[in-house]
N, C-alpha and C positions, 0 to 999 in steps of 0.2 A: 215697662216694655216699649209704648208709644214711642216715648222720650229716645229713649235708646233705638230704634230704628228711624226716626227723626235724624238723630246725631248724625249716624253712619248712612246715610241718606242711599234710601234704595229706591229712588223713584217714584217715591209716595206710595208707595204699598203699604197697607194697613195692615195690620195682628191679623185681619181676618185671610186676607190676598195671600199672605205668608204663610198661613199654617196651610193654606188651598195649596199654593203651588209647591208647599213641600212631600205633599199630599201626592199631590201628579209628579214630580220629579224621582220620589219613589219607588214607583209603579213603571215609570219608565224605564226607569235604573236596573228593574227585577228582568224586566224584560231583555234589555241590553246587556246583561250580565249571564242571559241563558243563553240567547238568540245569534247574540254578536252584533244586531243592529234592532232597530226601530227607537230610538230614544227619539231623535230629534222630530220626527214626526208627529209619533205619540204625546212629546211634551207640548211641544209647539201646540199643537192642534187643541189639546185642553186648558193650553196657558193661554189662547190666544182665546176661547171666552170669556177671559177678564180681565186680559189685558191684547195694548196693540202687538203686533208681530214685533215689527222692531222695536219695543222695550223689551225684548227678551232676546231675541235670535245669538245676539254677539253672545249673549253667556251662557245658551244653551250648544254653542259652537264651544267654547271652553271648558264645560262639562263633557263634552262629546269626546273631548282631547284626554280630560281627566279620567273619564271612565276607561281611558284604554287602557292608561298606564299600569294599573294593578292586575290587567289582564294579561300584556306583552310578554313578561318574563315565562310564564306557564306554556304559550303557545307558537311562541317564535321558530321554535325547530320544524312546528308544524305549515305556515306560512307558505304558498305557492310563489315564491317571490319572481318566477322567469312570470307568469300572467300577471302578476303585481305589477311588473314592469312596463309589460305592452298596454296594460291598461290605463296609467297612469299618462302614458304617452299619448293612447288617443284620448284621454281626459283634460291633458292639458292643452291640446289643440284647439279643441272644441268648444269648450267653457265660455272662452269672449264670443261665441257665437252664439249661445244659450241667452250669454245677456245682453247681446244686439237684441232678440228675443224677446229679452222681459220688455224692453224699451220700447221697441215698436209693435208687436203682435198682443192680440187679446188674449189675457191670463186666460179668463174663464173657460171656452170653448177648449184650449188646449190641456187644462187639468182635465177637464172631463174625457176628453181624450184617453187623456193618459191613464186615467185610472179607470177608464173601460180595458184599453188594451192589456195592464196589468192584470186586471181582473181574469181575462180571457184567456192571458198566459198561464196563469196557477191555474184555474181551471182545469188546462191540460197540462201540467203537472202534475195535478192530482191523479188525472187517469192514469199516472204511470209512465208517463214520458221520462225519458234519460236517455244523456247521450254517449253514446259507447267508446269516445274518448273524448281526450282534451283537447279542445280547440284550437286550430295553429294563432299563428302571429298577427293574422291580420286578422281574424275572427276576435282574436283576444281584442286585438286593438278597435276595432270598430265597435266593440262591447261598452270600452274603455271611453269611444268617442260619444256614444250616446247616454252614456251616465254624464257626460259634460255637459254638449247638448240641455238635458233635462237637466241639471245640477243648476247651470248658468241660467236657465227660464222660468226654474220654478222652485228652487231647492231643495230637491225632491231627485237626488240621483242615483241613490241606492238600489231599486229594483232591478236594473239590467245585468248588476254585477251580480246581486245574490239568485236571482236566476239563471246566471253564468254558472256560478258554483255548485249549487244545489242540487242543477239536473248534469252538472256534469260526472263523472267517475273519480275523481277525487276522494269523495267520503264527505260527511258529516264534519269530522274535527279537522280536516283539512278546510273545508269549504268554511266553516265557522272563522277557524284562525285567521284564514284569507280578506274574510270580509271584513274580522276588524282593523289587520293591518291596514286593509286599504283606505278604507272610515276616515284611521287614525291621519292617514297620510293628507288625504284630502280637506280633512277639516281643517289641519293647521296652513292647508293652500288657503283657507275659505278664511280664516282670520288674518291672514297675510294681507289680504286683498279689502277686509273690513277694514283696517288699522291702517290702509293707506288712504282709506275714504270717512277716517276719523270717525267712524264708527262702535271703537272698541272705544268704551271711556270709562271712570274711574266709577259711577256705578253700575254698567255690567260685571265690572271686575269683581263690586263687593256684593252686587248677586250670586255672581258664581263661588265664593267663598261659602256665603250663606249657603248654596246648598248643596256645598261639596260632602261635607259627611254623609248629608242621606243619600247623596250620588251612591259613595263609596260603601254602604250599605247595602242599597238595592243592589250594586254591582256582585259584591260576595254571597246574598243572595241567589241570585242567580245563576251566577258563576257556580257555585254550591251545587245546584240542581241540575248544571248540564253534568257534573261530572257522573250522576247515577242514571243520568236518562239513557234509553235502548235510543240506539241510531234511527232504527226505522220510525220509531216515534217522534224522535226528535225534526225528522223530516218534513213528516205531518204536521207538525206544530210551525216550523217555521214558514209550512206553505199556507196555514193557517192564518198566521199573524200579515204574511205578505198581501193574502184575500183582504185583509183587513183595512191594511195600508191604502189597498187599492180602493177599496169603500172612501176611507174616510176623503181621498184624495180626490172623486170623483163628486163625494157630499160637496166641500170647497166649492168645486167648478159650478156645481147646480146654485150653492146660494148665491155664490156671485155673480151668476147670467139670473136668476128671479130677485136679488137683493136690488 
C-alpha cells in the first residue's frame, strides 16, 4: 500500500493521513449532500490539522465541483436562477477586491469578525426571523457582492448567500437547490483563477480522485436523508450547521491572533 501511494505521489501523505482525511472527507460529503453546503469548510478546517491549507484547498475545490454533479440533475427545476444571476454578478465584481484584502489587511482580526457577525446572524434566525419576500436586484446583488468580498479575503463565502436563502420565502428545497447551484458555479470560478496561478497540479488532481468515491458516497448519503427530512427541521439544522461554521471560523481568527 506504502509503495503504491508512493508511485501515485499524493504529496507524501502516509496510510495513516489517507485513511484520516478519507475519514473527514466523508463526513463532509454527509453533510453537503444533506445541507447543500458546508463541505469546504468542514473539510478544510479538519484537513488543515494535519496538513497545510494549500496541500489541499485546489482538490477540495474539485470535490466541491464533483459533489454537485450527482446532485444538479434531481434539483435543477428547483434552482432560483433570476437571484443566481444577480448574485453571481455582484460576486464577480467583488472577488479581486476580497483578494486585494487577503494581500494587505490582517486575516485574523477579520475572520473573528466574521464569524462573530455570522454567529449573531443565525442567532437571529433562530428566533424566527424571515423575510416576507424575495429580495429585489440590488439586494440580491449586494448579497452576491459580499459573498465575493468574503470569498476573495478569506474563502469563506458561503454564509451571506445561505442566509439569503434560508430566511427568505423561497422554501427549504428551493433555497437548498439555490445554494448548490451557486457553490457549483463559483467554485469552478475559484479553480479558473487557481489553474491560472498554477496552483491546480497533477497531485491535487490525483487527491481528488482518491477521494472521489467517498465524496460520492457521503454525497448520496445525505442526499438520501434530505429527501425524508420535515422542512421545518431541516431549517433548524441548517442554521445549526451555519452556527457551527461561524464557530469554527471565529476559533481560526482566535488561534491566529494568540498563535
Amino acid at each position: 500500500m506504502t509503495s503504491f501511494i508512493e508511485a501515485i505521489d499524493l504529496g507524501g501523505m502516509s496510510v495513516a493521513l489517507i485513511a484520516f482525511s478519507l475519514v473527514c472527507v466523508l463526513g463532509a460529503a454527509v453533510v453537503r449532500g444533506f445541507s447543500g453546503f458546508g463541505f469546504s469548510l468542514l473539510s478544510i478546517t479538519a484537513l488543515s490539522l494535519a496538513m497545510e491549507p494549500a496541500a489541499i484547498v485546489p482538490s477540495i475545490f474539485m470535490l466541491e465541483v464533483a459533489a454537485s454533479l450527482p446532485l444538479l440533475p434531481g434539483i435543477w427545476r428547483d434552482v432560483h436562477w433570476r437571484s443566481i444571476g444577480w448574485l453571481l454578478l455582484g460576486y464577480t465584481v467583488f472577488v479581486p477586491i476580497g483578494v486585494w484584502l487577503l494581500a494587505h489587511a490582517p486575516v485574523a482580526p477579520m475572520k473573528l469578525a466574521l464569524g462573530i457577525f455570522v454567529m449573531a446572524t443565525t442567532l437571529f434566525l433562530m428566533r424566527g426571523f424571515v423575510m416576507r419576500r424575495m429580495p429585489n436586484r440590488i439586494e440580491t446583488a449586494a448579497t452576491g457582492a459580499a459573498a465575493g468580498l468574503l470569498n476573495g479575503a478569506f474563502g469563506i463565502g458561503g454564509p451571506p448567500v445561505i442566509i439569503f436563502f434560508f430566511s427568505s420565502p423561497a422554501g427549504a428545497v428551493v433555497g437548498r437547490a439555490s445554494v448548490i447551484a451557486f457553490f457549483a458555479l463559483i467554485d469552478l470560478i475559484g479553480l479558473a483563477f487557481m489553474a491560472r496561478q498554477d496552483l491546480v497540479t497533477r497531485t491535487s488532481l490525483l487527491q481528488a480522485v482518491l477521494f472521489l468515491p467517498v465524496l460520492w458516497l457521503g454525497v448520496w448519503i445525505g442526499n438520501h436523508s434530505f429527501k425524508k427530512a420535515d422542512p421545518a427541521a431541516f431549517r433548524r439544522w441548517v442554521l445549526r450547521l451555519l452556527l457551527l461554521m461561524a464557530i469554527l471560523t471565529a476559533a481560526q481568527g482566535i488561534a491566529a491572533l494568540t498563535g
